[in-house]
PAZAZA-651366 format. One record per residue: residue number from 1; residue in one letter; x, y, z of N, C-alpha, C in turn. Coordinates in steps of 0.05 Angstrom, whole numbers, always signed. Layout:
# residues N
REC    nr   rest     n.c1     n.c2     n.c3    ca.c1    ca.c2    ca.c3     c.c1     c.c2     c.c3
REC   NUM      a        X        Y        Z        X        Y        Z        X        Y        Z
...
# end
This chain:
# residues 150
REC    nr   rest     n.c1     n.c2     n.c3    ca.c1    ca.c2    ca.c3     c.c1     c.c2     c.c3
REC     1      x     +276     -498     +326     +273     -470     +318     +280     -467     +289
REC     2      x     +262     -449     +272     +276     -452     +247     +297     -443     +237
REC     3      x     +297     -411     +254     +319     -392     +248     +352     -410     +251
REC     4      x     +342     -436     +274     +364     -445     +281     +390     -431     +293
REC     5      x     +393     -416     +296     +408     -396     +311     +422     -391     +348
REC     6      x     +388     -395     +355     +392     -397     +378     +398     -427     +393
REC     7      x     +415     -425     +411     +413     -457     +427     +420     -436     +458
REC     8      x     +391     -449     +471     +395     -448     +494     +384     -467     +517
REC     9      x     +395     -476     +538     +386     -490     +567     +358     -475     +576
REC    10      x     +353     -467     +570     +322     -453     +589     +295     -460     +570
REC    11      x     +278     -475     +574     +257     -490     +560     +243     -462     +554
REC    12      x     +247     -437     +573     +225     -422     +567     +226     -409     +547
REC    13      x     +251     -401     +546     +262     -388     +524     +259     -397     +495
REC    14      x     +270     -425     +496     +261     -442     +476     +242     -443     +467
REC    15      x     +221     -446     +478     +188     -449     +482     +190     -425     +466
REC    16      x     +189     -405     +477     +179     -385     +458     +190     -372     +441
REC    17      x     +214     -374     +429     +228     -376     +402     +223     -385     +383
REC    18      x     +217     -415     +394     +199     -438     +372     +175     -417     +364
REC    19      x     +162     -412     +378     +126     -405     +377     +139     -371     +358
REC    20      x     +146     -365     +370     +155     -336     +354     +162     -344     +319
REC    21      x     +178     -356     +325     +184     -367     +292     +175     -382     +275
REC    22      x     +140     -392     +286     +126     -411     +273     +107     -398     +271
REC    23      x      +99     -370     +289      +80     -363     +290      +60     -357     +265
REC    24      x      +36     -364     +267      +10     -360     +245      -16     -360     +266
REC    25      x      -39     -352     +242      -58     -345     +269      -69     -370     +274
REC    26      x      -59     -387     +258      -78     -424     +283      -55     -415     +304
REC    27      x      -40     -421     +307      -16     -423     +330      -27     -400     +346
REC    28      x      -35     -382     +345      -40     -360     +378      -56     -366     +392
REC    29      x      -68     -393     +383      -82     -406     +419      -66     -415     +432
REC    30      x      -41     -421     +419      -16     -433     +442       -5     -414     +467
REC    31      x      -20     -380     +463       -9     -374     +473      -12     -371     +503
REC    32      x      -36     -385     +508      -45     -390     +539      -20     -396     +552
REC    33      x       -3     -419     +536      +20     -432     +558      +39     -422     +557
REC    34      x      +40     -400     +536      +69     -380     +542      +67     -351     +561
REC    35      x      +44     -342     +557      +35     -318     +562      +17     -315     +594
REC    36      x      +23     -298     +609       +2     -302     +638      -17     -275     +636
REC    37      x      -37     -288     +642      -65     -277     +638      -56     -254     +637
REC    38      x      -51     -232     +658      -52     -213     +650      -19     -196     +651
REC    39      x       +0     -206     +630      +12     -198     +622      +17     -174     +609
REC    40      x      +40     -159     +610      +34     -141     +598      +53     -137     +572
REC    41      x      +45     -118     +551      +67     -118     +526      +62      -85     +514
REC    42      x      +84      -74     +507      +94      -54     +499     +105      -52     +475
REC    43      x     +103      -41     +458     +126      -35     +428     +119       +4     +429
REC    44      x     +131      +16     +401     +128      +35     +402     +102      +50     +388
REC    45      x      +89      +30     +384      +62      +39     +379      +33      +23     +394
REC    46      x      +45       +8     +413      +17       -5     +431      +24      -11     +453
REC    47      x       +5       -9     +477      +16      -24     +505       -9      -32     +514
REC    48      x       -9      -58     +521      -32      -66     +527      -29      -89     +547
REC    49      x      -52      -97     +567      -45     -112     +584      -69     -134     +577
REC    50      x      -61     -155     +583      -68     -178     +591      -65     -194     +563
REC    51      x      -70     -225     +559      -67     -247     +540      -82     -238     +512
REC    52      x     -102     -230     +526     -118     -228     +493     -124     -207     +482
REC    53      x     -109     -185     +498     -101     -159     +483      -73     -165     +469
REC    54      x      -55     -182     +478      -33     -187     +470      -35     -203     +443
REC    55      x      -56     -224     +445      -67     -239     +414      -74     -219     +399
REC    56      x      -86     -204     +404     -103     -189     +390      -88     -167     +369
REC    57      x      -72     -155     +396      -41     -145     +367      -34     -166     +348
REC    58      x      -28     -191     +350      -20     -214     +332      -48     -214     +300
REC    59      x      -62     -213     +316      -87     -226     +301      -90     -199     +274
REC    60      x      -83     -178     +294      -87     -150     +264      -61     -154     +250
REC    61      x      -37     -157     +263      -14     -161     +242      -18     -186     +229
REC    62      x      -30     -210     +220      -26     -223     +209      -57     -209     +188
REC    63      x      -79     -200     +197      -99     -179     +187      -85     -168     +169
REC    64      x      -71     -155     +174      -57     -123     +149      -40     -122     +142
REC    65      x      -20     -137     +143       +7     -155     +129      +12     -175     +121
REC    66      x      +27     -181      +91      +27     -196      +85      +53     -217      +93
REC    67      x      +55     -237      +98      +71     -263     +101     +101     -249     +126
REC    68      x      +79     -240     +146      +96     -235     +170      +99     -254     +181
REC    69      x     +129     -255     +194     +145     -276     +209     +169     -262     +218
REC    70      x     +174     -268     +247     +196     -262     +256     +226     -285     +258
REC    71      x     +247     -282     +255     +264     -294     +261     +282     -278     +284
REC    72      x     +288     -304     +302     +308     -293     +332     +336     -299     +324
REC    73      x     +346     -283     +324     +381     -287     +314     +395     -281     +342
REC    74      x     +389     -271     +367     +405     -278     +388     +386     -269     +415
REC    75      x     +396     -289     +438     +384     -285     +451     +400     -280     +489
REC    76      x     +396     -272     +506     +411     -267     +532     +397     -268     +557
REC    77      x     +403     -286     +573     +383     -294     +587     +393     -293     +622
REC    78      x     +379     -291     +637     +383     -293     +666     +359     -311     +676
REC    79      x     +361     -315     +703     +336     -331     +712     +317     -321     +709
REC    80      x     +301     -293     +710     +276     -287     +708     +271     -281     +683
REC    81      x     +293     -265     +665     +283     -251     +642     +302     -260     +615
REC    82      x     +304     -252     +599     +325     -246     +579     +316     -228     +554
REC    83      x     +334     -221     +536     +324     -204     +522     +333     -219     +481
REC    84      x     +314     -221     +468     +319     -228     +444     +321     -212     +415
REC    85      x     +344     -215     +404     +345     -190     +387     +343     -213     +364
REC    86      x     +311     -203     +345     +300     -216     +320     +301     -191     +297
REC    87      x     +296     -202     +279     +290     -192     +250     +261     -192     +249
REC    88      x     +244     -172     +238     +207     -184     +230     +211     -172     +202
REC    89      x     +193     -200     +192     +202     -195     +158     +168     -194     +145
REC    90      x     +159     -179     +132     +138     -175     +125     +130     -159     +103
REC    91      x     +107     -151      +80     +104     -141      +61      +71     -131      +69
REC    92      x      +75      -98      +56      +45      -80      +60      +41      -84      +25
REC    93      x      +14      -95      +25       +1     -100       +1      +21     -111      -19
REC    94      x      +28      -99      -41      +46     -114      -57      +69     -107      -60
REC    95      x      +77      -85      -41      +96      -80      -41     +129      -99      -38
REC    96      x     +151      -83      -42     +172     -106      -32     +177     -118       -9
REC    97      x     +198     -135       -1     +191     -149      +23     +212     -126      +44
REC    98      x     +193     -125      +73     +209     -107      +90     +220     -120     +106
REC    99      x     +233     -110     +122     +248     -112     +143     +258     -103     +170
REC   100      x     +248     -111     +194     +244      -86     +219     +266     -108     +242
REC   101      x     +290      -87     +243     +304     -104     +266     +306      -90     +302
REC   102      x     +307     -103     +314     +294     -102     +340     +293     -118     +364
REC   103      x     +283     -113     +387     +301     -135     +417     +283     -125     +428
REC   104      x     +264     -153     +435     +248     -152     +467     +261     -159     +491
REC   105      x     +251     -145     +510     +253     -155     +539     +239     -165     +552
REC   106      x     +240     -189     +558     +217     -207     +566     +228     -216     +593
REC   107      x     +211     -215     +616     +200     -227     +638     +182     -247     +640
REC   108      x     +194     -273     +656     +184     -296     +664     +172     -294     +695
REC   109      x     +152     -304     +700     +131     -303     +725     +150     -332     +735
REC   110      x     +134     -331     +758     +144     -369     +774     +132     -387     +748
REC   111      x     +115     -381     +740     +108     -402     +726     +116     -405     +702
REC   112      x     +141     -396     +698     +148     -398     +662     +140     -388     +653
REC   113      x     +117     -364     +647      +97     -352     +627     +104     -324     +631
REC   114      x     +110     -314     +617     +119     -287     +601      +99     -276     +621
REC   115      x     +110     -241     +628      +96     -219     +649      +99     -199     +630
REC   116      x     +128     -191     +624     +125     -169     +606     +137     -183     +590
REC   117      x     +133     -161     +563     +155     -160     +540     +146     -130     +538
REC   118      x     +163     -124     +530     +173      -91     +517     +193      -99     +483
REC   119      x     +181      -87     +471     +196      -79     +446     +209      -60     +437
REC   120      x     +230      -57     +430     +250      -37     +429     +262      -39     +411
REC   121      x     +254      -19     +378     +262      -15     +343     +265       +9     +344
REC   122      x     +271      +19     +326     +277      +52     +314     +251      +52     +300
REC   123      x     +229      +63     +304     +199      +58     +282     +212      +87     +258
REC   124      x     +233     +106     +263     +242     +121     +239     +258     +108     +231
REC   125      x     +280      +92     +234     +299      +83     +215     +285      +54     +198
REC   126      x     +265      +44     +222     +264      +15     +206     +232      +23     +197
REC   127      x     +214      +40     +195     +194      +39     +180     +197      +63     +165
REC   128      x     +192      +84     +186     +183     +111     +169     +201     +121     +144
REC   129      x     +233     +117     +157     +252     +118     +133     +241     +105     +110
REC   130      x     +222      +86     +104     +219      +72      +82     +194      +86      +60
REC   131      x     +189      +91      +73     +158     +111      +61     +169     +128      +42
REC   132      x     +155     +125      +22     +158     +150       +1     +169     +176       +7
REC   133      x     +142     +185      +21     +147     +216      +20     +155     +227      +55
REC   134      x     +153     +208      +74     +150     +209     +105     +190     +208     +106
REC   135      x     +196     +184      +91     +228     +175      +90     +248     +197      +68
REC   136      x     +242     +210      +60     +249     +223      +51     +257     +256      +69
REC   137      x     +239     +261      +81     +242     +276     +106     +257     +259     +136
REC   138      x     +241     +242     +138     +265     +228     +157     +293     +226     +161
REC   139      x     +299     +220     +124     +331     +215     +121     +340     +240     +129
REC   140      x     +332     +266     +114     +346     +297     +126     +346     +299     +152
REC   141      x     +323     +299     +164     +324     +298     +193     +346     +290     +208
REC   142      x     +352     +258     +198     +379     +252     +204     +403     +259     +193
REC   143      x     +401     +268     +180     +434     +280     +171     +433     +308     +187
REC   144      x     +420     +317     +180     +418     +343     +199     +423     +341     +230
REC   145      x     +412     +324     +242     +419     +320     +269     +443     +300     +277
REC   146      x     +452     +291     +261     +475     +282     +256     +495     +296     +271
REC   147      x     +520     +281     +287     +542     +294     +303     +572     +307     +277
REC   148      x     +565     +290     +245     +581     +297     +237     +566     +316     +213
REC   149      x     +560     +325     +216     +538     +355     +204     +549     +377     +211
REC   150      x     +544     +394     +197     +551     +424     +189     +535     +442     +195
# end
């Protein structure tokens, strides 16, 4: 793994930590042996079911961003599922390099191969906050709704 971070006993997990952290678009044909046909995947802007709707999110983020890669900095696991909390590090056009932190929940079938994942980020604190003129209103938003606000 590169992040190096994680060490764990469960190949599956492993398995797809490695693949998460190497990921590029030659590598998403690997994902036959991580992923079951018709799996399903969630974040806060897509839900879609089966393998090659799941590539297919991959295939546009590596499309419209530049030098995306995730790193897994911890991970928690049970027999069917566990959940991994990564960093995704990436740049829109030339801009500077960003940063979106965040924890899937992933389900394993009998066969080792991922059923769900669900993604779970703040898309206002870790994107919209960043926007010119969108983050600028966001930040008030939050102060305003803030518990130590006036």
């Amino acid at each position: 793994m590169t992040g190096g971070v994680i060490a764990t006993d469960d190949a599956r997990v492993a398995r797809l930590v490695d693949w998460y952290e190497r990921l590029t678009p030659a590598s998403l044909r690997d994902i036959e042996a991580l992923y079951a046909d018709e799996a399903r995947f969630k974040d806060p802007f897509n839900e879609v079911q089966g393998r090659t709707a799941i590539a297919h999110l991959f295939e546009h983020m590596f499309a419209t961003l530049r030098s995306p890669r995730f790193t897994i900095v911890d991970a928690v696991c049970d027999a069917c599922a566990c959940v991994l909390i990564w960093d995704f590090h990436f740049q829109r056009g030339s801009g500077a390099p960003l940063r979106i932190r965040g924890a899937s929940h992933i389900e394993f079938g009998a066969d080792g191969r991922v059923t769900r994942h669900r993604d779970y980020w703040d898309a206002a604190e870790e994107l919209y906050e960043k926007l010119p003129v969108l983050g600028t209103l966001m930040r008030w938003l939050r102060r305003r709704a803030s518990a130590g606000s006036s």
